[in-house]
N, CA, C and O atoms as a GROMACS GRO file, in nm:
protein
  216
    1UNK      N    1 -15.556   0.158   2.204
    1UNK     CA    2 -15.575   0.025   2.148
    1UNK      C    3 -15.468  -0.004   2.043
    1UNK      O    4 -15.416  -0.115   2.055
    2UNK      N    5 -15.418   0.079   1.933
    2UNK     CA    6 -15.360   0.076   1.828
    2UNK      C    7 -15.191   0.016   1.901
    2UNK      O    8 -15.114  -0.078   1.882
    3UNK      N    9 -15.201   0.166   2.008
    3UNK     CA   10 -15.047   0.145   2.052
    3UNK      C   11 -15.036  -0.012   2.173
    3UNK      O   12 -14.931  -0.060   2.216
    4UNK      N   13 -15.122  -0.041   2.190
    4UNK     CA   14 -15.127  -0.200   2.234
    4UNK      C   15 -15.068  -0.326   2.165
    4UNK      O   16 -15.006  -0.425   2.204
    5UNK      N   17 -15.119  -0.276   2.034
    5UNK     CA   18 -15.104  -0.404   1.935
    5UNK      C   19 -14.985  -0.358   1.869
    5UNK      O   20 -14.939  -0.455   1.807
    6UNK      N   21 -14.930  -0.280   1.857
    6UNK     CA   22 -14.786  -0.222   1.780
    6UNK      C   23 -14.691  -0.293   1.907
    6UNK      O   24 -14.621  -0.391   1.881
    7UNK      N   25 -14.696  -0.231   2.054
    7UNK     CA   26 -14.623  -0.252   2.141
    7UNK      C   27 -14.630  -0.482   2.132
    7UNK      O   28 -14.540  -0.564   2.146
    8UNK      N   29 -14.715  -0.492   2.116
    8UNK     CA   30 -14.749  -0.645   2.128
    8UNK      C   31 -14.631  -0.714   2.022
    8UNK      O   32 -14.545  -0.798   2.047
    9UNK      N   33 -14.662  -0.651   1.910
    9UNK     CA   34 -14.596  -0.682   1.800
    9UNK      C   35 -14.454  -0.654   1.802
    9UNK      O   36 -14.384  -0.738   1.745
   10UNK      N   37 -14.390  -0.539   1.863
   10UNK     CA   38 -14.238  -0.495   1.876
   10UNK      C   39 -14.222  -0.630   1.956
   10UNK      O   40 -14.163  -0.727   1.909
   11UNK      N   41 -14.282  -0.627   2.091
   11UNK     CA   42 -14.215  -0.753   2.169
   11UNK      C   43 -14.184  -0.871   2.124
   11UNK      O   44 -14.084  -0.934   2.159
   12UNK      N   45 -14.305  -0.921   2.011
   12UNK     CA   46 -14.313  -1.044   1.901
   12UNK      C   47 -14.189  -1.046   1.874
   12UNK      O   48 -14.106  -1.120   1.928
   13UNK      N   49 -14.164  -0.948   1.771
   13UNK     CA   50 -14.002  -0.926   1.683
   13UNK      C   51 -13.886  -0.952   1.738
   13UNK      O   52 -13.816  -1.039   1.685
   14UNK      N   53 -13.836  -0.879   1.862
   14UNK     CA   54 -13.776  -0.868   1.939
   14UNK      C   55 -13.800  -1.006   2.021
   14UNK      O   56 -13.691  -1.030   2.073
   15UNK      N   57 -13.878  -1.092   2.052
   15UNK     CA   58 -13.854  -1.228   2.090
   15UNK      C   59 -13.784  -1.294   1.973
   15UNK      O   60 -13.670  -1.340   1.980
   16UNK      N   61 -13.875  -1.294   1.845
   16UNK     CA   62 -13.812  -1.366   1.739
   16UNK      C   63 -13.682  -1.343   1.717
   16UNK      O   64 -13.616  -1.444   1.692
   17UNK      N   65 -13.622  -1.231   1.720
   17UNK     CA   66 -13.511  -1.188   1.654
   17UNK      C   67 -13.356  -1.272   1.743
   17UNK      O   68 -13.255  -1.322   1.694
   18UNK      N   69 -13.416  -1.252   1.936
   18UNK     CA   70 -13.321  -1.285   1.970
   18UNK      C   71 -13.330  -1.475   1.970
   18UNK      O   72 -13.237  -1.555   1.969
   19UNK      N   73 -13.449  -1.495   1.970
   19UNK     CA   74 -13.431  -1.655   1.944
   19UNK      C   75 -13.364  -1.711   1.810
   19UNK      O   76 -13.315  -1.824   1.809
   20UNK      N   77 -13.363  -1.653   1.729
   20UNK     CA   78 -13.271  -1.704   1.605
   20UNK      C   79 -13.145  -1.659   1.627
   20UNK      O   80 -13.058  -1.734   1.583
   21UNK      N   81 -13.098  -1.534   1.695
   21UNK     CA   82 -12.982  -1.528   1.703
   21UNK      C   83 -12.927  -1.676   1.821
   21UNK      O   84 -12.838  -1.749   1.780
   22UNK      N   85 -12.975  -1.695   1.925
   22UNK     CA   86 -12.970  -1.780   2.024
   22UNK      C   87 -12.957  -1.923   1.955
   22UNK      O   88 -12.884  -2.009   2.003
   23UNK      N   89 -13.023  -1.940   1.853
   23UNK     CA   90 -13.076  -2.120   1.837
   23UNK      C   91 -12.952  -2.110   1.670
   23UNK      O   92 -12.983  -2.035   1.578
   24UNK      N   93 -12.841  -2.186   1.665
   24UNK     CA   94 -12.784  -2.160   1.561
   24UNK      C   95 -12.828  -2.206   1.461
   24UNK      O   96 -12.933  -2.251   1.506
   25UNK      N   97 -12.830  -2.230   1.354
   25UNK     CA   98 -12.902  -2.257   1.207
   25UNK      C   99 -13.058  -2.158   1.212
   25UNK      O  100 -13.146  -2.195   1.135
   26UNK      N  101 -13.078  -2.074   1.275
   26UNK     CA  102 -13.177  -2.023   1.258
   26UNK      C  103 -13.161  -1.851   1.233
   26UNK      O  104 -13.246  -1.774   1.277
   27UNK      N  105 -13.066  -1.813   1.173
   27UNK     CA  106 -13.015  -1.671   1.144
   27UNK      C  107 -13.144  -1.616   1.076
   27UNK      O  108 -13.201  -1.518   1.125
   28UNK      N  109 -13.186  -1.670   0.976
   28UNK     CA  110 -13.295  -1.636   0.862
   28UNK      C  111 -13.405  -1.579   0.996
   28UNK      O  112 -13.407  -1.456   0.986
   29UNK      N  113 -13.466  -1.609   1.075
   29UNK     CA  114 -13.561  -1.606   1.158
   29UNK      C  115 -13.494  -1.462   1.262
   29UNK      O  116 -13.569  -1.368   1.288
   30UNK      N  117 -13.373  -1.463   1.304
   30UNK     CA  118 -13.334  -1.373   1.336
   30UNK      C  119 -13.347  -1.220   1.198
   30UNK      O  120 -13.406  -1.119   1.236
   31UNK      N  121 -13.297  -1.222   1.078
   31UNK     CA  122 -13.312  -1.150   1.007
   31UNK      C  123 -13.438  -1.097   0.991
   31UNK      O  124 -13.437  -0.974   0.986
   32UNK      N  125 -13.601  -1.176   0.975
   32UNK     CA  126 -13.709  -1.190   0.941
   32UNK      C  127 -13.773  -1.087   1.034
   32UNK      O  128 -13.840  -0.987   1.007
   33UNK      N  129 -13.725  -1.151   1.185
   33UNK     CA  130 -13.771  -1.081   1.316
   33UNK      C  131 -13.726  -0.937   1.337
   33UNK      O  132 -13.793  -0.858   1.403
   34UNK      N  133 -13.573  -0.895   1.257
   34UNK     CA  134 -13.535  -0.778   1.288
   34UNK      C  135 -13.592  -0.684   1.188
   34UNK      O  136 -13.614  -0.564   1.209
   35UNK      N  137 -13.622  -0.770   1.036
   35UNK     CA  138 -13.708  -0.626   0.978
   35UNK      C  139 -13.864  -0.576   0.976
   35UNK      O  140 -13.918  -0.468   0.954
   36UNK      N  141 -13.926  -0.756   1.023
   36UNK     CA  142 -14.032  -0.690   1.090
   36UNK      C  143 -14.023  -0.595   1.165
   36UNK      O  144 -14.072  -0.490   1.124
   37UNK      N  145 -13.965  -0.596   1.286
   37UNK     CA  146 -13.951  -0.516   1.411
   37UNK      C  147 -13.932  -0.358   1.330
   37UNK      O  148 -14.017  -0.268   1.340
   38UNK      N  149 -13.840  -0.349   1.273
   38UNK     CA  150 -13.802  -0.195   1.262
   38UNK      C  151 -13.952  -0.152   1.119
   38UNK      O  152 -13.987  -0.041   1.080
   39UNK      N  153 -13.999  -0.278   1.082
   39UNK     CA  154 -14.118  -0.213   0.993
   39UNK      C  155 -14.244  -0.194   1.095
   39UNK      O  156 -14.305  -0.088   1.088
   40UNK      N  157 -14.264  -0.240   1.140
   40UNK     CA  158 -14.378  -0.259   1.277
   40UNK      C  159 -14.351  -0.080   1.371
   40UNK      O  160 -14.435   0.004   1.404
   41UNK      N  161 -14.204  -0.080   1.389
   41UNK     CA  162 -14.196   0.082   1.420
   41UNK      C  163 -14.178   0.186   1.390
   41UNK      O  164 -14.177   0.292   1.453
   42UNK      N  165 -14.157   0.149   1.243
   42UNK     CA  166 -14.192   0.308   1.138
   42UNK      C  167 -14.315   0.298   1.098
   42UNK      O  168 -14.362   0.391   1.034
   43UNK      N  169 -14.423   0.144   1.136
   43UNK     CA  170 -14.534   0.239   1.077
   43UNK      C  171 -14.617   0.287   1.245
   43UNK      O  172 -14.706   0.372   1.243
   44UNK      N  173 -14.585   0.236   1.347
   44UNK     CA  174 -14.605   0.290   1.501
   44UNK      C  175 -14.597   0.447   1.476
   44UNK      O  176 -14.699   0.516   1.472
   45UNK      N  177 -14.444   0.509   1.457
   45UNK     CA  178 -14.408   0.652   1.449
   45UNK      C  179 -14.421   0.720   1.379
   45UNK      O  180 -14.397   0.840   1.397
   46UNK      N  181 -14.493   0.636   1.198
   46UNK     CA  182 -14.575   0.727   1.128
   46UNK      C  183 -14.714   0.736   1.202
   46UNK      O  184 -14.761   0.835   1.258
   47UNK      N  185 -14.766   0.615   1.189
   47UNK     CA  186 -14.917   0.648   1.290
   47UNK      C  187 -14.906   0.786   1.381
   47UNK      O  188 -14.980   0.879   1.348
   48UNK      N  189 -14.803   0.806   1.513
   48UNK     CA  190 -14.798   0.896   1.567
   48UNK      C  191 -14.770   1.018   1.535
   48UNK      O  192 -14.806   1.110   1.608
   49UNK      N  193 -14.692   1.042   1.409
   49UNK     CA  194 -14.699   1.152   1.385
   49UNK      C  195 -14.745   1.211   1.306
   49UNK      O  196 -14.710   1.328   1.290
   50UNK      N  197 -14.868   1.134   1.205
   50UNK     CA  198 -14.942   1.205   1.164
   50UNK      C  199 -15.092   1.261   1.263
   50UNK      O  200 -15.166   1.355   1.234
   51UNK      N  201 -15.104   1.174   1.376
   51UNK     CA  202 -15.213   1.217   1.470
   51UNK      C  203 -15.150   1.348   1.575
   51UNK      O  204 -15.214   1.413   1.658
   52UNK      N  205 -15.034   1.357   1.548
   52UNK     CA  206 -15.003   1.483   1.643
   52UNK      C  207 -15.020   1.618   1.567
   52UNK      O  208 -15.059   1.714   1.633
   53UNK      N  209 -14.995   1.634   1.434
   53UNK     CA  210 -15.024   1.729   1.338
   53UNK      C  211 -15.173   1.774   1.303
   53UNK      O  212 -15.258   1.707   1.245
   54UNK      N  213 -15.184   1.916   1.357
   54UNK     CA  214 -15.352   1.924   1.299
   54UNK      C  215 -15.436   1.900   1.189
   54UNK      O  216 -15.557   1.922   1.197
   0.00000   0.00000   0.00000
């Protein structure tokens, strides 16, 4: 379930990110989208690696 809504959310970012790069005057939305994205997947790969550790 968790990794559903993380994966949901990367795709979000990753839409956003390339539509601001695409639509010009909209860089800010591109920026917004790219640090969501990479915050959305450090907390995905913390989630995972604290559940792999006993």
């Amino acid at each position: 379930m968790v990794w559903k809504v993380i994966g949901g959310l990367l795709l979000l970012w990753l839409v956003i990110s390339v539509a601001g790069f695409v639509i010009k005057g909209l860089f800010w939305l591109a920026v917004i989208g790219g640090v969501l994205f990479v915050a959305t997947a450090a907390i995905g790969w913390a989630r995972d690696r604290k559940q792999i550790k006993p």
